[in-house]
Each structure stands twice: as C-alpha cells, then as structure tokens.
N, C-alpha and C positions, 0 to 999 in steps of 0.2 A: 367692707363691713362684714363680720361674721359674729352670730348672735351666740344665745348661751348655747345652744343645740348643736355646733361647729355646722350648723350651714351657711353658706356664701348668700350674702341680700345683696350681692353689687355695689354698685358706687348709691350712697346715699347722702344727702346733706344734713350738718353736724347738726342743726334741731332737730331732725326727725331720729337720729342715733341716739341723741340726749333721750327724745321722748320715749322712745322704745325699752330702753335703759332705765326709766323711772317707771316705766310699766312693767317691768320684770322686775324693779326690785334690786337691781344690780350696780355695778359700775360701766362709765365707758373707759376703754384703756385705750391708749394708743401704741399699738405692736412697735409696728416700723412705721417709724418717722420717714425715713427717708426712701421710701416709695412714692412714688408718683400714680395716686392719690396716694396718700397714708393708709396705710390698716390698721382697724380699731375694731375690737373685741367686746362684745358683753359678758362680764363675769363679773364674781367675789373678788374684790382684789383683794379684800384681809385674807381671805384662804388660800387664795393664790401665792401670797407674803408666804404666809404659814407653813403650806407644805413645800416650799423650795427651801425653807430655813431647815425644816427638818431632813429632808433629802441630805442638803451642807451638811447636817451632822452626823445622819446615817453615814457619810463618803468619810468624812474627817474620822470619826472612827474608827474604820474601819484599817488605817493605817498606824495606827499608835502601836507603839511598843511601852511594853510598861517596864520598868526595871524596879525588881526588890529587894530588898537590903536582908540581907543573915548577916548580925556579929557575934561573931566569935574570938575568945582572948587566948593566949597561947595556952594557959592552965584551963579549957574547958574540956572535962571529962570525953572519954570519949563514944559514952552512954548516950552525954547529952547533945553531944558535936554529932550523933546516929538521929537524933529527935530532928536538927536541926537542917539534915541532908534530905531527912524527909519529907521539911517543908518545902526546899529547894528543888524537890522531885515533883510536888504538885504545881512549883510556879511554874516548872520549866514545862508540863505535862499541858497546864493552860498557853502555854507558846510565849510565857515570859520571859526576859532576862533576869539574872538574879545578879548580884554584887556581893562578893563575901568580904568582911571587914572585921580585919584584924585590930583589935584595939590593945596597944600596950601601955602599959604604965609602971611610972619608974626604970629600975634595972629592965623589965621584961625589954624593952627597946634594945638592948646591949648583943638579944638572940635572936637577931633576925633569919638567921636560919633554922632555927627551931619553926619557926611561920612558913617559911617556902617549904620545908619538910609536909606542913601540913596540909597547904594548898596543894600540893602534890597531892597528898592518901587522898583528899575531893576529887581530883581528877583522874583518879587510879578506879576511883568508888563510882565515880559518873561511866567510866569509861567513853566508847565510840556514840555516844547517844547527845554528847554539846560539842561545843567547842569553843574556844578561849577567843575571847573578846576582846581581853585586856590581862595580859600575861602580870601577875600581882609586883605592884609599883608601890613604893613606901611613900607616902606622903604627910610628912611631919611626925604624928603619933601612932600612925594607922596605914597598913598595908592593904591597898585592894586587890580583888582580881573580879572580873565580869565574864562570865558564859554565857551562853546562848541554845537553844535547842537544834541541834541538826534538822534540817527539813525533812519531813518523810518521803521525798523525792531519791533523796542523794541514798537514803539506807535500803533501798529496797533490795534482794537480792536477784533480781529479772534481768540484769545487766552480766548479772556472774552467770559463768557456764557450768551447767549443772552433768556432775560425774555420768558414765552412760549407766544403763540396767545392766543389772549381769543377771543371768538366769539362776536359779537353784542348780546344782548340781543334779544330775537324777540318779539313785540307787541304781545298779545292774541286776537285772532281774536273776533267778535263779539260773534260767538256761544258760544266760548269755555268760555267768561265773562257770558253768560247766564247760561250757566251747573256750575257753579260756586257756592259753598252755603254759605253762610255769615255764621261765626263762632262766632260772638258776640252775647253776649247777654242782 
C-alpha cells in the first residue's frame, strides 16, 4: 500500500486502505494486480486520467509533420509566384513541408513543360536549403511536387575543412630595401 505522500504503509487490509482513502478524500487504485500482495495507491484518479492524456498529446505532437499547399497556375505572374515562395519560406522556416500545385485548365494542360520549367526556377530559388520529396507528378488536372526543409544538422559547415591562415605579407623596412642588391643586368 502506498498513500498520497509516496510513502510505503506495508501490506494493509482492503477496508482499512478503503478507509484511509475516504479520509483523504481520494481514490484506491490498484497499480499491479499481479503481485503477490497487489499494490494499491492513494490518489486522484481523474487527475491521474488527465495528466497522462495530456502527456499522449504533448508526445503525439510532437511528431507531426504538417504539409501546406501553395497553387499556383502556369499564367501566375512572376511578382506574385515571388509573394507566394515567400509564404513557402515561412512554412519551410517553421520545419513544414510545403506541396506546390499546379492547376491547369483547358489547353494550359497541353504545356506541361511550361510547369516543370517552373518547378525548376522554385528549386533553383530554394536552393541547398530543401529537398524534394516528391519530384512534380501530373495527376489528372494538376501537377504536384513536395519539399521538405534540410535539417540543420546535415547544413552545418564544421564537417568541411576550413582553408589554413595565411599571414599578411610584411612590408621590408627601409634598411632591409637598402641591403638589398639588384640582380639585373
């Protein structure tokens, strides 16, 4: 038996852990069943509920990837296709994935390399800083492609060898231009 205080009360018998347990106010739980006696606990068991639910959802959390959708159509200026890499730069900046989605309609579907043309200049524009997720795949009316942010593990440059010092040169003082002998002749 261990009461709300985590101190050990040794083996007690289940009315006097009941009674104990209505004198605090609390519940009896039973931990492990399957020890010989059982152990049984005094506590909140709603709060108990509670903060392991929340804990589940602090951990759950914490591994989600979110993915956000930019469309853009082959005729979008390239002013506003500039607004729109800019939002892709705050998703990727919070550790999003982003999905860019080409939407064609009518003939535009007939220039589908007009779209990979442009997926390219995103990738040209993003540079070393994503990497491709899903290389852009036509699917029915719409072409996608998905990036990802590089880890800031893999970009560091502490892995590359850094060139050595070279010293300044130093001016020759006046003397040492005087001791000097001209080798022409």
């Amino acid at each position: 038996m261990i009461d709300q205080n985590q101190q050990q009360l040794g083996v007690i018998s289940l009315n006097d852990a009941l009674d104990l347990a209505r004198e605090a106010g609390l519940d009896l739980v039973e931990v492990s069943p399957t020890e010989k006696p059982p152990v049984c606990r005094i506590m909140d068991y709603g709060k108990f509920k509670y903060d392991r639910k929340k804990r589940q959802k602090q951990a759950a959390g914490a591994h989600v990837t979110v993915l956000k959708e930019i469309r853009i159509r082959p005729k979008t200026d390239t002013n506003d296709r500039q607004i729109k890499l800019k939002h892709a730069r705050e998703f990727l900046g919070e550790g999003h994935k982003v999905q860019f989605t080409m939407l064609f309609r009518g003939r535009e579907r007939f220039h589908k390399e007009r779209a990979v043309d442009i997926f390219d200049s995103i990738l040209v524009e993003f540079g070393e800083s994503v990497k491709v997720e899903r290389r852009p795949v036509m699917e029915g009316r719409r072409m996608t492609m998905v990036i990802a942010p590089v880890k800031a593990s893999s970009q560091s440059d502490s892995s590359a060898p850094k060139p050595p010092k070279q010293e300044p040169k130093q001016e020759p003082t006046p003397e040492q231009k005087a001791n000097e002998c001209p080798t022409g002749n």
